[in-house]
C-alpha positions in Angstrom: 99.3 114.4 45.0 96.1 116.7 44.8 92.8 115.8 45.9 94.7 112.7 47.7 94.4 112.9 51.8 97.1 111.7 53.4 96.8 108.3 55.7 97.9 108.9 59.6 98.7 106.0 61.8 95.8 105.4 64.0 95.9 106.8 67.6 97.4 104.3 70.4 94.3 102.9 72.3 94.1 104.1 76.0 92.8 102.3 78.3 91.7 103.1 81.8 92.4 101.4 85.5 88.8 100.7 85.6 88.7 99.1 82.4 91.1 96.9 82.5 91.0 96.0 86.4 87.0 96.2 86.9 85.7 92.8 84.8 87.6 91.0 87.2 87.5 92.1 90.8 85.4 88.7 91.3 88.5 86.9 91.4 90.2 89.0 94.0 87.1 88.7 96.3 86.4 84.9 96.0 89.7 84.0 96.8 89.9 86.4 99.5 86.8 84.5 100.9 87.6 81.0 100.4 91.5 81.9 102.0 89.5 83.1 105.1 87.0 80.1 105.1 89.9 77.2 104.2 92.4 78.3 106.4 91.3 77.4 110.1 89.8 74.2 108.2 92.9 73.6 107.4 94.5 74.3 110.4 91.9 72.2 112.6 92.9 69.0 109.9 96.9 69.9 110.7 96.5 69.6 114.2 94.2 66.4 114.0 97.0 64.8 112.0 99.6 66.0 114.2 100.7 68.5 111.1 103.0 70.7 113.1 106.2 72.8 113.7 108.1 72.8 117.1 109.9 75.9 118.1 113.8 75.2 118.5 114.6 78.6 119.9 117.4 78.7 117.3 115.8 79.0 113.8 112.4 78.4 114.3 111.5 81.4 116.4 107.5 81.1 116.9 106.7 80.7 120.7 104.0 77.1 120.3 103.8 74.2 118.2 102.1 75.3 115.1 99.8 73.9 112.9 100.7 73.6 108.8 98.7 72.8 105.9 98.2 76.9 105.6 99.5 76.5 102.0 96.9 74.2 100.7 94.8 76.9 101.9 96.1 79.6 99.6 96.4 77.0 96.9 93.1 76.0 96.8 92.0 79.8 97.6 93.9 81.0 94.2 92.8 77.8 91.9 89.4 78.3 92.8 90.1 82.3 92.0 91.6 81.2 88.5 88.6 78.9 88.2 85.9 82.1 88.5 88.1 83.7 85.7 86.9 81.5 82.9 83.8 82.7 82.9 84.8 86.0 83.0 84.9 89.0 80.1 87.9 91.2 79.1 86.2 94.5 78.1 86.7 93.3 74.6 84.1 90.6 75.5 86.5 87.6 75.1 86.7 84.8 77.9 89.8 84.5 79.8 92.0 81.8 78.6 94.1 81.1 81.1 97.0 78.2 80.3 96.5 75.2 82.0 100.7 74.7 82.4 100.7 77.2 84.9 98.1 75.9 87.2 99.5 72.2 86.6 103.0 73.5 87.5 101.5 75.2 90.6 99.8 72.2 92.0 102.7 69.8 91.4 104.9 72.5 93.8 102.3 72.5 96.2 102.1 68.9 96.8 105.4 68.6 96.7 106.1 70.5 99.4 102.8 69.4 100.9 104.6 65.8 101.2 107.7 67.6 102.9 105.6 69.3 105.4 103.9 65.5 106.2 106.9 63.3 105.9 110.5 65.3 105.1 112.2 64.3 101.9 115.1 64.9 100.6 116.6 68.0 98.8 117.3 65.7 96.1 113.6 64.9 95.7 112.4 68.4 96.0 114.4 69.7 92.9 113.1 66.7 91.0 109.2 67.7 92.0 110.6 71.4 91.1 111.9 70.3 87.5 108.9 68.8 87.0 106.6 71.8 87.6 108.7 73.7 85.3 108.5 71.4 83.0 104.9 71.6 82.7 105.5 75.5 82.4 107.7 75.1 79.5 105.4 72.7 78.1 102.7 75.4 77.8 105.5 77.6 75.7 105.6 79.9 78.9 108.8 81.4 78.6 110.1 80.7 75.9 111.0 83.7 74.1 113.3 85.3 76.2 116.8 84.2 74.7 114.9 85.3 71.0 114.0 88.7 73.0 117.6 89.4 74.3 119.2 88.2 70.9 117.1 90.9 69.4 117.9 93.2 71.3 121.8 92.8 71.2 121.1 92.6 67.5 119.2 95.8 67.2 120.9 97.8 70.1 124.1 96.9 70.1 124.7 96.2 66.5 125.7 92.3 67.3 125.0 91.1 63.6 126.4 87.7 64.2 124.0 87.1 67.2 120.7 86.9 64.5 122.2 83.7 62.6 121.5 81.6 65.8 118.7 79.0 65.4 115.5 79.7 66.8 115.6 75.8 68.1 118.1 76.6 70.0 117.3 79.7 71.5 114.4 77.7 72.3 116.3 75.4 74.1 118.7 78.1 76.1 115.4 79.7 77.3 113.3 76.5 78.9 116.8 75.8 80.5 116.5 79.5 81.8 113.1 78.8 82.7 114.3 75.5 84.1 116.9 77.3 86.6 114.2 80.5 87.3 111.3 77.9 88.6 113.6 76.0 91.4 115.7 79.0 92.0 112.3 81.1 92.9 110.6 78.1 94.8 114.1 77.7 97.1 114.2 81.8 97.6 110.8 81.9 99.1 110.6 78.7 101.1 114.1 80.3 102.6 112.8 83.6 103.3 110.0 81.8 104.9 111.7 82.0 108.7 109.2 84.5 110.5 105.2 84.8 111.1 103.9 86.8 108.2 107.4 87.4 106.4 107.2 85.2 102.8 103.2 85.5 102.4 103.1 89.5 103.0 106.6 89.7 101.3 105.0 87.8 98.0 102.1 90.0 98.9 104.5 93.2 98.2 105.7 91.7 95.3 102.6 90.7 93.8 101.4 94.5 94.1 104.5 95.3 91.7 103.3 92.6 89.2 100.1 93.6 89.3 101.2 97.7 88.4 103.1 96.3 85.7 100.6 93.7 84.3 97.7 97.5 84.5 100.6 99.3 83.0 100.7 96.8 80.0 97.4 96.7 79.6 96.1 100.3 79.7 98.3 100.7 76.4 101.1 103.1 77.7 103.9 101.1 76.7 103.3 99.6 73.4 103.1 101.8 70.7 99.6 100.5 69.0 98.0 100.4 72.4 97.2 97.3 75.2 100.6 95.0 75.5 98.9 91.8 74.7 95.1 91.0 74.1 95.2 87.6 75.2 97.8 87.5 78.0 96.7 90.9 79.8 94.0 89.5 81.1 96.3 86.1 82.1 99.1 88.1 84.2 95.9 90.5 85.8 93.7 87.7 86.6 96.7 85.6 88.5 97.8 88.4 90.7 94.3 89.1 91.7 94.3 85.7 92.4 97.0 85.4 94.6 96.5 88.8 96.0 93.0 87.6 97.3 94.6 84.2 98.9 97.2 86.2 100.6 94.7 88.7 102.5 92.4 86.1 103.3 95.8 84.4 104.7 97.8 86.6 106.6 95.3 87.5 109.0 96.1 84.0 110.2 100.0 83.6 109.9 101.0 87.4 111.2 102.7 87.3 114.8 101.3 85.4 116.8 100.3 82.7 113.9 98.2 80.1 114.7 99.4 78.4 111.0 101.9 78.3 108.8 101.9 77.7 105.0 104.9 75.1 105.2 106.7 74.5 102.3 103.3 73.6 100.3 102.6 77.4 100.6 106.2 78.9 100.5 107.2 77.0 97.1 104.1 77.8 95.2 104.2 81.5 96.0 108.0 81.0 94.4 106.6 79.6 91.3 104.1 81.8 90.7 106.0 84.9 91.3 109.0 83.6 88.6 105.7 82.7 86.8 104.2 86.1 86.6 108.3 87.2 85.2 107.8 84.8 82.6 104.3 86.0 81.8 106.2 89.7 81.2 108.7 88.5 78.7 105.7 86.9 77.4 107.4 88.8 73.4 110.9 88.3 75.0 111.2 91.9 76.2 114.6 91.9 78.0 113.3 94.9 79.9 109.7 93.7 80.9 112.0 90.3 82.5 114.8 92.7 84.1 112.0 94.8 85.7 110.2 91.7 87.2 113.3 90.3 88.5 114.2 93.4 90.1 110.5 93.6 91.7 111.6 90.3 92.9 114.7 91.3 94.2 114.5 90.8 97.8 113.9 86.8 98.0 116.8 86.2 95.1 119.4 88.2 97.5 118.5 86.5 100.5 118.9 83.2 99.1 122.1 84.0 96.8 123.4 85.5 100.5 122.6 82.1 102.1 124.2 80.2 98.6 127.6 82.3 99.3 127.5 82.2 103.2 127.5 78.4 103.7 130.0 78.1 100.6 132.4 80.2 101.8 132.4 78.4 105.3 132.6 75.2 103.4 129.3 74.0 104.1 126.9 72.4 101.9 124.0 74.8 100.4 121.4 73.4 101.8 122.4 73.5 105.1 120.4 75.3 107.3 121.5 78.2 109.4 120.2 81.2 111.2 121.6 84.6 109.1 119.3 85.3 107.2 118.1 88.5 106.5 115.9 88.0 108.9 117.9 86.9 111.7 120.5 89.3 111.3 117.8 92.5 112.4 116.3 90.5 115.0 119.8 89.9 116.4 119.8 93.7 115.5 117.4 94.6 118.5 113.5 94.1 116.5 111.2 92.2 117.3 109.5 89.7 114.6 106.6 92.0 113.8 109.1 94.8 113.3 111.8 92.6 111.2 108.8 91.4 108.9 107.7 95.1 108.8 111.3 96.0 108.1 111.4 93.4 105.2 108.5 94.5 103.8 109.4 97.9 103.2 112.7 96.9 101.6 110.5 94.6 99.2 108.3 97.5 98.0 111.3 99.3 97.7 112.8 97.2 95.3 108.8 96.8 93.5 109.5 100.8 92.8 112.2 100.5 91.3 111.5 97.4 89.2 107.9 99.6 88.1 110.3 102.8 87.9 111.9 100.8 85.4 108.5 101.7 83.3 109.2 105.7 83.1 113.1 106.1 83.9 116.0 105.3 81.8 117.6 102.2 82.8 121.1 103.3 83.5 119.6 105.1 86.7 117.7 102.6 87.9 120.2 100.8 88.1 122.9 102.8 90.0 120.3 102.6 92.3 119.6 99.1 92.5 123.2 98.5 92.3 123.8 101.2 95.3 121.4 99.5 97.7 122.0 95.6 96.4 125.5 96.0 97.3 124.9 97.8 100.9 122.8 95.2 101.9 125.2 92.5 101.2 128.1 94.1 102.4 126.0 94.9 106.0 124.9 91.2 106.2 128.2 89.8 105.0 130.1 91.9 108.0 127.3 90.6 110.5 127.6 86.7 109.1 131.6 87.5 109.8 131.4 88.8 112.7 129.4 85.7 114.4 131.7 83.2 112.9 134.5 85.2 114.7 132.8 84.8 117.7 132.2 81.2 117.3 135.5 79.9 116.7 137.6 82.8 118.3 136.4 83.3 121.5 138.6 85.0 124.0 140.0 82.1 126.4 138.0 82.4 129.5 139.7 82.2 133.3 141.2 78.7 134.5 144.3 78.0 136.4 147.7 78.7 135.4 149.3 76.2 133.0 152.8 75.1 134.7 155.1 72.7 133.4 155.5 69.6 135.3 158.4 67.7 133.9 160.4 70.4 134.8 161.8 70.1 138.7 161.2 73.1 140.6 163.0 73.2 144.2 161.0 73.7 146.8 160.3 76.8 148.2 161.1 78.5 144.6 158.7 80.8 142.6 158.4 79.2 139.0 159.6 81.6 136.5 160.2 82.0 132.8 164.2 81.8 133.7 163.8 78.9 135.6 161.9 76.7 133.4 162.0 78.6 129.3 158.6 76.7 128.8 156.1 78.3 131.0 156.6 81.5 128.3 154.6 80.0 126.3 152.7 77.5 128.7 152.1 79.7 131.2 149.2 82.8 131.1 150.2 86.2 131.8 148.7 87.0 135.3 146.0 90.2 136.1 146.6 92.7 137.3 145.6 94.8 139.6 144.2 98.3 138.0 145.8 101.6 138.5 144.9 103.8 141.4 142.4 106.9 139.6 143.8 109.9 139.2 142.8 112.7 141.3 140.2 115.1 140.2 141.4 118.4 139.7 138.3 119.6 142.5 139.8 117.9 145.5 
């Protein structure tokens, strides 16, 4: 109508890098300086204790005895990182409130595996420490949207009516048993990919850098439509990559060929939790592609283990049974060195981090040709090498001994034993060398 103006939807708020990175840069740096402080402390305690790994010069590849306890290090270097951020600002001036389930759920993995680096338990035991930590999580309601997001989204993109009558209790339910089976899948897949110096800290390092674009991403305001993702939880999923981000380069330094520590399965299954964490923290509204592109930034730890999982089935072994083709096994046995493998390693990581950020601007169905293209070379090329060593193994080519003649058989003296004479020594008896064939001329002489 006349003399009415006409009400336009308010312009999506922008954000910048600075703005949503900048308030908290402490975190980064403090646990970037406790990590550096902490870990020779911690390595001086290990070797006090007798807190070490021996090299076997079959998995465990280092050259000297090395001392653990690196990963209470980084744990104490990223709670004490999360423990700056609460009295930090957002740049709408409210105090970070991060939840208290993950940082209970991190500290019951890290002693956990703390106790296995001491005093080995058993697998058993570890998935019952691991259940417990994601308990916690789920306690905390972390995750729990994710079966509500993907039965949306079947419901509003594929036109899958029926899928909406399911109760939200029990979507509930389906997603903490996700959750469940995401926490002690992630903890096993980096405590396995933990085999050389430097590979699972600056691996989770790589992968952390792809949280971390997507956590800015969310925030800045480019991919909801009214502006930042989430008010309260951008500052969350920022403030723990900083966090562990800071640990790890305060770390590394240490643990890079030639380490003089390791973080042990206290360090390796808390960087596991916290990376499925930081998933979880993404499909914070049950965005089926926010999860999809974290678990394709995490790609490179889930296909080493579910390589491992299908290897040892496959041979008939049990799952947890150690053995040396991994990943990286199979490009040291490739002709690199460790520092070159890990390099190796770390370049495939951040090249499944760009496509899980890609995921952010490109349609989805080329992404994932893509993802699928290079997922399924990989496992092809390991699978061949794995194959080719158990060949080896349990074919080898019978080496030189003495003929096998038949005894029972009467040979009269002075006779040549032959195939005529006694049928058996067809079988029993090894074809004999011999000698090779006189060269050819050259045409020149």
């Amino acid at each position: 109508m006349l003399g009415q103006t006409e009400t336009l939807p308010p312009e999506p708020v922008v954000r910048t890098f600075e703005d949503v990175v900048s308030p908290f840069m402490a975190v980064f740096f403090v646990a970037f300086l406790v990590a550096v402080v902490a870990t020779p402390v911690f390595g001086m305690i290990a070797r006090r204790l007798g807190v070490i790994d021996r090299p076997d010069a079959e998995r465990k590849l280092h050259e000297l005895p090395t001392a653990y306890l690196g990963g209470v290090a980084v744990c104490l270097a990223w709670l004490t990182g999360i423990l700056i951020s609460f009295g930090l600002k957002s740049m709408d001036g409210d105090y970070v409130a991060f939840p208290m389930s993950i940082v209970g759920g991190a500290v019951i993995v890290m002693l956990v595996g703390l106790w296995d680096d001491v005093r080995p338990m058993r697998p058993l035991y570890k998935l019952v420490g691991q259940a417990a930590a994601a308990l916690v999580l789920i306690s905390g309601g972390v995750g729990l949207r994710i079966v509500e997001g993907s039965v949306s989204a079947m419901k509003g993109g594929l036109g899958l009516d029926f899928v909406g009558t399911i109760p939200l209790p029990v979507m509930q339910v389906c997603s903490a048993l996700i959750v469940l089976f995401f926490v002690i899948g992630a903890c096993n897949s980096t405590n396995l990919l933990d085999g050389l110096d430097g590979l699972a800290g600056g691996v989770t390092g790589v992968v952390m850098l792809g949280f971390a674009f997507l956590s800015i991403f969310l925030a800045m305001g480019y991919y909801a439509d009214s502006g930042p993702y989430s008010v309260g939880m951008d500052p969350v999923r920022i403030v723990c990559c900083l966090a562990i981000l800071g640990a790890l380069a305060g770390f590394l330094p240490y643990n890079f060929k030639p380490a003089n520590i390791f973080m042990g399965d206290a360090g390796s299954m808390m960087l596991g939790y916290l990376s499925i964490t930081m998933v979880l923290l993404l499909g914070e509204k049950g965005d089926p592609l926010l999860v999809m592109a974290g678990l394709t930034v995490f790609t490179l730890p889930i296909l080493d283990t579910a390589l491992a999982i299908v290897r040892r089935k496959a041979r008939g072994l049990s799952i947890v049974t150690a053995d040396s083709d991994h990943l990286h096994h199979l490009l040291m046995r490739g002709g690199l060195g460790v520092p070159q493998a890990v390099i190796a390693l770390y370049g495939l990581a951040f090249g499944f981090v760009a496509l899980g950020c890609a995921m952010m601007f490109i349609r989805l169905r080329f992404v994932a040709a893509v993802f699928l293209t290079i997922f399924t070379f990989i496992t092809i090329t390991a699978f061949k090498v794995a194959h080719r060593k158990y060949l080896r193994e349990h074919f080898q080519p019978e080496s030189d001994e003495e003929p096998m003649v038949n005894t029972e058989t009467a040979i009269p003296e002075g006779q040549e034993p032959s195939s005529q004479s006694d049928p058996s020594l067809a079988l029993n008896r090894r074809p004999e060398k011999r000698a090779p064939r006189p060269a050819l001329a050259s045409s020149s002489s």
